[in-house]
C-alpha positions as a Markdown table, in Angstrom:
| # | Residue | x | y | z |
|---|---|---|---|---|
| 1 | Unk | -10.8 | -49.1 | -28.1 |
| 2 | Unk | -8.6 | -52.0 | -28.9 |
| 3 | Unk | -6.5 | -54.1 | -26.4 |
| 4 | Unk | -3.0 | -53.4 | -25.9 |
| 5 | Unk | -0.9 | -56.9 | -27.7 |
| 6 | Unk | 1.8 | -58.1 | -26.2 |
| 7 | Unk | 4.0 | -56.4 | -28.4 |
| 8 | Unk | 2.2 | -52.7 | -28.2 |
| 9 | Unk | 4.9 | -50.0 | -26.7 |
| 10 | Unk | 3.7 | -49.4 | -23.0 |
| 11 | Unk | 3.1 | -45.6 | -21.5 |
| 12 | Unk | 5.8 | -43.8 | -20.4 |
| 13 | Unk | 5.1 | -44.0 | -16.0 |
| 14 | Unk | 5.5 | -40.8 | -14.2 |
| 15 | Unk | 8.9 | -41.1 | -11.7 |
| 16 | Unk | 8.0 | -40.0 | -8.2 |
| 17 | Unk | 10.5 | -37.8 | -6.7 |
| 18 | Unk | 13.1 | -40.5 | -4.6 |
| 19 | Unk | 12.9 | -40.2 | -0.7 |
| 20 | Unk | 15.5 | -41.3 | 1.7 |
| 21 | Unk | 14.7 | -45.0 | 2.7 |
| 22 | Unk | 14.5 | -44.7 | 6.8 |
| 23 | Unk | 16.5 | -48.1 | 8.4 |
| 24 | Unk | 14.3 | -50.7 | 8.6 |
| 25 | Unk | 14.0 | -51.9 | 12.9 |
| 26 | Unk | 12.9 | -55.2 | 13.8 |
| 27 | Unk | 11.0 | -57.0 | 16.2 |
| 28 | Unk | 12.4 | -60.3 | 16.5 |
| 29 | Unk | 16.3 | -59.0 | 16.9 |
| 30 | Unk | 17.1 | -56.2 | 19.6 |
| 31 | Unk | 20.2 | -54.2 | 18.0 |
| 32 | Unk | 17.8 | -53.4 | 15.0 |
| 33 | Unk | 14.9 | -52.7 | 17.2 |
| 34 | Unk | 14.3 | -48.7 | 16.8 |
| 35 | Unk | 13.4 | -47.2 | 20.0 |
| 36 | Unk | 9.7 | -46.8 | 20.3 |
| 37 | Unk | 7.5 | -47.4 | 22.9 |
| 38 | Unk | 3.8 | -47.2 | 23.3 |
| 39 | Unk | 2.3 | -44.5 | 24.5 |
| 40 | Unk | -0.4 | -46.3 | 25.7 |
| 41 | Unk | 1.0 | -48.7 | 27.9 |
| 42 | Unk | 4.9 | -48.2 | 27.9 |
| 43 | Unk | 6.2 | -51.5 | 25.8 |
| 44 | Unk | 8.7 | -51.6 | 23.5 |
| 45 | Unk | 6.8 | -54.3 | 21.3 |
| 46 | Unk | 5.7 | -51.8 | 18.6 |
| 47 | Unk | 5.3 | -51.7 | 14.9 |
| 48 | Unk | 5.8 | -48.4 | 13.6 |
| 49 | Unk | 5.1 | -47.4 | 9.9 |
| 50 | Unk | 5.8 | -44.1 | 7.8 |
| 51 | Unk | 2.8 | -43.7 | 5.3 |
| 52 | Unk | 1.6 | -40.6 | 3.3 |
| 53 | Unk | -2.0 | -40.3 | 3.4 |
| 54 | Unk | -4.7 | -39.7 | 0.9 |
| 55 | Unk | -4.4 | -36.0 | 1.0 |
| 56 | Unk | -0.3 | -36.1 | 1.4 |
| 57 | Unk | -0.1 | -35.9 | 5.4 |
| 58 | Unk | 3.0 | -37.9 | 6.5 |
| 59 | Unk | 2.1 | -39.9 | 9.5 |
| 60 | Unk | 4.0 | -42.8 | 11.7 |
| 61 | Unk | 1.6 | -45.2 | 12.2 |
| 62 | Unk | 2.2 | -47.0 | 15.7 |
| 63 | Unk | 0.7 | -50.3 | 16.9 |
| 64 | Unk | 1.0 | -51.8 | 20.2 |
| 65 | Unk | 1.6 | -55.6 | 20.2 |
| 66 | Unk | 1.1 | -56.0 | 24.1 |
| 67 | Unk | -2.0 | -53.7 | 24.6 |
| 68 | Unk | -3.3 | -53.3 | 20.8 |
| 69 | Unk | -3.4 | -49.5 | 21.3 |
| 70 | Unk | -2.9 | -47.9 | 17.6 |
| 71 | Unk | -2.2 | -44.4 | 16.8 |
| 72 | Unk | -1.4 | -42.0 | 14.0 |
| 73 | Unk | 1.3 | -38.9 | 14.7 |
| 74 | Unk | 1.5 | -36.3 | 12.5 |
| 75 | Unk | 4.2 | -33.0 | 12.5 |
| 76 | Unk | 1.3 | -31.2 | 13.9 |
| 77 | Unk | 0.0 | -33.8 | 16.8 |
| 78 | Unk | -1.4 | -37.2 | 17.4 |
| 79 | Unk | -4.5 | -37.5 | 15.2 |
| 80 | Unk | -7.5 | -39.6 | 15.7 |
| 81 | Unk | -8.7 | -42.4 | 13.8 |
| 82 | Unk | -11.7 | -40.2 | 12.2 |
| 83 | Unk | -9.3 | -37.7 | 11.1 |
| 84 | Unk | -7.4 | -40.4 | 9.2 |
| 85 | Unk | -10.5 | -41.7 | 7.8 |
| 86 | Unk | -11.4 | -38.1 | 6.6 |
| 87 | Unk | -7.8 | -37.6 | 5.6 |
| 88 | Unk | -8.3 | -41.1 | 3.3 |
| 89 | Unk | -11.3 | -40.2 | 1.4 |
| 90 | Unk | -10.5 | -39.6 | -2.4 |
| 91 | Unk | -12.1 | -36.0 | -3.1 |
């Protein structure tokens, strides 16, 4: 199979169906810190991620920047880190 040139038409790419764009908190100024705390140890020095995982659960990804706890919530619970591993795989 021959090597697309720099002139060859490209492939149509799928569109993915748009989701609302949460705000965006910070870290480093206070008034666009979201409120989230660690469930670990209390702090308010968290990063906190939406992601979709391998198999499509939504999860907020939270990691502690005082105690380095790290934990995944899903709608149905907290789940732990082998569950996101098995949740990862590519069947």
């Amino acid at each position: 199979m021959p090597l697309a040139g720099p002139n060859s038409p490209r492939a149509p790419r799928r569109s993915r169906a748009a989701r609302p764009t949460p705000p965006l908190g910070s870290l480093t100024q206070a008034a666009h810190r979201e409120s989230a705390v660690c469930g670990s140890c209390g702090s308010e020095r968290v990063t906190r991620l939406s992601m979709s995982l391998t198999d499509g659960t939504e999860v907020e990804f939270v990691s502690c920047h005082v105690c380095e706890e790290r934990s995944w919530l899903s709608p149905g619970g907290p789940l732990s880190v082998d569950s996101v591993l098995d949740r990862t795989r590519k069947q």
